[in-house]
C-alpha positions, 0 to 999 in steps of 0.5 A, spaced: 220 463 200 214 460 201 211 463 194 217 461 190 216 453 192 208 452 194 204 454 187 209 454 181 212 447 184 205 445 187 201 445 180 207 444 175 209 436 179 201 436 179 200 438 172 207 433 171 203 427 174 198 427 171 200 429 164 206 426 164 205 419 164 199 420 159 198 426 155 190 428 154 187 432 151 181 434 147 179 436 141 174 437 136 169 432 136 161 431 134 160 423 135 159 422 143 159 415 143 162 413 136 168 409 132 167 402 138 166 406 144 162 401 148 168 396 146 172 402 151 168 401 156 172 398 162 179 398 167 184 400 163 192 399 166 198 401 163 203 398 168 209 402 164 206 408 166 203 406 173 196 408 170 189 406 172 184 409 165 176 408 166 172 409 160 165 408 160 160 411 156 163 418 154 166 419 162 172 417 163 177 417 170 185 416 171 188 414 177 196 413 179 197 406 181 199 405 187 207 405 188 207 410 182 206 416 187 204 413 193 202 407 197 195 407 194 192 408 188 191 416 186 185 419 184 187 424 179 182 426 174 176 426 170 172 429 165 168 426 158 171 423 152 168 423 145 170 418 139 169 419 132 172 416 125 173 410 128 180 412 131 179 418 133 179 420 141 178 426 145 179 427 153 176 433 155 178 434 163 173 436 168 175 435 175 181 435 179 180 431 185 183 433 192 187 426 192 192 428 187 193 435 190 195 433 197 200 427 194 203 433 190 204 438 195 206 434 201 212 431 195 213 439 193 214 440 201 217 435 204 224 439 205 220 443 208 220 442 216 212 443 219 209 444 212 203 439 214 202 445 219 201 450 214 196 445 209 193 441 215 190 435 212 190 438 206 184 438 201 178 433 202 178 426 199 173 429 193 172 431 186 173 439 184 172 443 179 175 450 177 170 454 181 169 450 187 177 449 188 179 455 189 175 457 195 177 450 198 184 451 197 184 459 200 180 455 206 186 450 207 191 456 206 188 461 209 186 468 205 194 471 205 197 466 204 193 465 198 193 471 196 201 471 196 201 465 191 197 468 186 190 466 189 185 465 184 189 467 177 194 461 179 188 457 179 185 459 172 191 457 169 192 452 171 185 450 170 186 453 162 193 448 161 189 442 164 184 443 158 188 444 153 186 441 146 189 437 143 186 430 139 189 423 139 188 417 136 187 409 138 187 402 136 183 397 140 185 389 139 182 385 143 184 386 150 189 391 148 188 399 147 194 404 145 192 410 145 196 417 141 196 423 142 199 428 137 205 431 142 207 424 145 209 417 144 204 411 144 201 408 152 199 401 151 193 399 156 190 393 158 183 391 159 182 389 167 
């Protein structure tokens, strides 16, 4: 039971949080600050999504507004961006932060009674890469545990889906940005 619902379900409404309200993605780009970059630079909400995008100077962030997930705003992830062409942009993800993680397994398991035993106060309020994730998420479910539901591998694919590439493309109007990627609809973002 447990294998079943903890990191298939954890990881897919994790990956559908974050990529379900705004697809991102990366692709092939040699122009880290072109095409208006510095106009990007800034809070950006999309209030359709429930999504909060920082961009500053080729780093970027998302966070879920609060409300969308939870009753405070979500950190969820971060990573670099690049822009060229004068409309094209690309997302690469970095880090997952430990916020979103917790949000997405207390929601997997809330028809579990005694869960918040087994993940304890779940994974520190903090930015993860890869390799520093996995020996966090073992400490907070315990070497068995882990390995049960697929340990380190698990964790690999999860990290390998998050960076798939994919490019985008954006318009910039004033205090408007709309960006779109090649699989996903248009998210229509104002500046904060």
């Amino acid at each position: 039971m447990l294998r079943n619902k903890s990191w298939g379900g954890m990881l897919t409404v994790a990956a559908a949080v974050m990529f379900g309200a705004l697809v991102i993605g990366c692709g092939p780009d040699d122009n880290p600050a072109g095409g208006g970059a510095a106009a990007l630079n800034g809070k950006w909400v999309s209030s359709e999504e429930g999504m909060i995008l920082y961009l500053n100077n080729g780093s970027f962030e998302i966070s879920a507004e609060a409300g969308t997930i939870s009753d405070k705003d979500v950190k969820m992830i971060k990573g670099s961006y690049k822009t060229s062409s004068g409309s094209n942009i690309s997302l690469t993800p970095t880090q997952v932060h430990g916020d979103i993680i917790n949000v997405a397994m207390l929601r997997e398991f809330e028809d579990m009674k005694g869960i918040e035993n087994l993940i304890g106060s779940g994974l520190e309020s903090k930015w993860y890469t890869r390799s520093e994730l996995k020996p966090a998420m073992k400490k907070m479910f315990g070497a068995l545990i882990y390995a049960i539901m697929g340990g380190d591998d698990t964790i690999d694919e999860w990290f390998d889906e998050l960076a798939t590439p994919r490019a985008g493309t954006y318009v910039l109007n004033g205090n408007t940005l709309i960006i779109t990627f090649e699989d996903d609809g248009p998210t229509t973002f104002t500046k904060k």
